[in-house]
N, C-alpha and C positions, 0 to 999 in steps of 0.2 A: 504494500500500500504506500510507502512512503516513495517507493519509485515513482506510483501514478503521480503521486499528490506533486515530487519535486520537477518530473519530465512529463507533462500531460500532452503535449505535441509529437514524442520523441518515439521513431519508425518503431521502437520495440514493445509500444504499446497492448497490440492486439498479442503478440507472442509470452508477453506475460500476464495479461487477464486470463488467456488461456491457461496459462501453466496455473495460474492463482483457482482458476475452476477445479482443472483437471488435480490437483491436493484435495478441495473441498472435495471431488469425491472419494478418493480415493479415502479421506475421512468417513464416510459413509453422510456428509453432509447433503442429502439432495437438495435442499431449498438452497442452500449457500452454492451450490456448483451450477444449479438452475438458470439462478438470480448472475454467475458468471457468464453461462453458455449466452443469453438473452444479451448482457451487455454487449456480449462479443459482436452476435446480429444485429442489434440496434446501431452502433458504433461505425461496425464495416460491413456492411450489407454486402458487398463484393468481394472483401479481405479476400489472402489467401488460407487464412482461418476459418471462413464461414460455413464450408460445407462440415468441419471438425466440429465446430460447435453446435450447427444442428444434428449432427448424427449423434453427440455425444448427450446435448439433449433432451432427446427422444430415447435415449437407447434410458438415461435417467429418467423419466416417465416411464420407462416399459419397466426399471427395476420396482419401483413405488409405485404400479396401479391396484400392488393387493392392499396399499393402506389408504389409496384414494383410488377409486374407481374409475373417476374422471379423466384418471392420466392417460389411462387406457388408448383414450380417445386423441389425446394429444399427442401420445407417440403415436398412433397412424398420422396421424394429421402430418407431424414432421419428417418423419419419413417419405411422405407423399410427395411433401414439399421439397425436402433434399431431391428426390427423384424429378421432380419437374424442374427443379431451378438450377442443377447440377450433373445435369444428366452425364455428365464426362469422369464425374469424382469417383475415386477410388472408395467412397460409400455408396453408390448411388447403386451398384445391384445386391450388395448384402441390406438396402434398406428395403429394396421392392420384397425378399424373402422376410424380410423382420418386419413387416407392414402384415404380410402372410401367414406368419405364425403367429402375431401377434389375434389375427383376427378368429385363427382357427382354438387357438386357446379359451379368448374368451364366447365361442360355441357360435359362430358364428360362421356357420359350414358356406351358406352361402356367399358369401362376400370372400370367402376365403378360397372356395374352388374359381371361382374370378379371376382373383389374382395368382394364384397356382396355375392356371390355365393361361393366362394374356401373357406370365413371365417370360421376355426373351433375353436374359442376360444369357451369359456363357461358363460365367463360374460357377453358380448354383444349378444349372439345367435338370443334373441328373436327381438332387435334393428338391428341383419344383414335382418332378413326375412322383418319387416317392411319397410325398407330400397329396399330391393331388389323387393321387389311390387313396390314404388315407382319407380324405375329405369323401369323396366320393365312397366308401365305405360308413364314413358317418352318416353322412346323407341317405344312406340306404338306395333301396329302388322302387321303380313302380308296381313293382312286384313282391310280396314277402314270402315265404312257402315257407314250409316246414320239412325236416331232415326228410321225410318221410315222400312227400310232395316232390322236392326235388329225385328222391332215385327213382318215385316210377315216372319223371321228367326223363331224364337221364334214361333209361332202360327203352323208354317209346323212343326216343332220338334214336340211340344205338341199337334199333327194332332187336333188342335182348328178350328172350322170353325167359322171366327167371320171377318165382315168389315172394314175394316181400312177406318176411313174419315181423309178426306185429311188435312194434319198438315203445318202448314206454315212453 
């Protein structure tokens, strides 16, 4: 602090609000690293800080939404927004997946096979498909059947002629 207070013009500004967040959490302070990340984007809405500080966050919202709910909501929101305003950053496809999980967590299958499915980064590909089985397993079908249902499905398909005894 007393750096900001003596140099408040001086080029190392945004790289030490950062480091000054990036302690608060590391403290486990999320309102104090929050209350950093935000100066950072108010400040330098361009920096070459900015996508750090909303990735960082967001990813603080995604750790605190079991004792506020509403973060929940903030970390998609910034993650969305790193994604649209940063499409180049070295966050910008682990946020489109953490937007993702984020949503399939809080049961939110549909929003989530969405974004599972529209994913075209290249680092997470094989983690969006595994993912989108998963949701799509949540999701269920339009169909439900029982163990029993399914083998004499199964048996007419493979024109099997074989007994079904009776399963409990």
């Amino acid at each position: 602090d007393s750096f900001l207070a003596r140099w408040p013009a001086d080029s190392r500004v945004p790289e030490v609000l950062m480091d000054c967040a990036r302690m608060a959490l590391s403290f486990r302070d999320g309102a104090a690293a929050r209350a950093g990340f935000q100066d950072v984007l108010v400040r330098y809405p361009g920096g070459n800080y900015a996508d750090d500080a909303l990735y960082l966050l967001a990813d603080s919202w995604q750790d605190d939404y079991g004792t506020e709910p509403a973060f929940a909501e903030r970390a998609i929101e910034a993650f969305d927004r790193l994604v649209r305003t940063f499409p180049g950053s070295y966050f910008a496809d682990r946020s489109e997946m953490r937007a993702a999980h984020l949503a399939f967590a809080l049961g939110r299958y549909g929003e989530a096979r969405r974004r599972y499915d529209a994913y075209n980064g290249s680092e997470s590909a094989r983690e969006a498909r595994y993912w989108l089985g998963r949701t799509l397993y949540e999701l269920g079908g339009p169909e439900v059947r029982t163990f029993k249902e399914l083998m004499q499905y199964v048996l007419a398909v493979t024109e099997r002629r074989r007994l079904l005894a009776p399963l409990p």
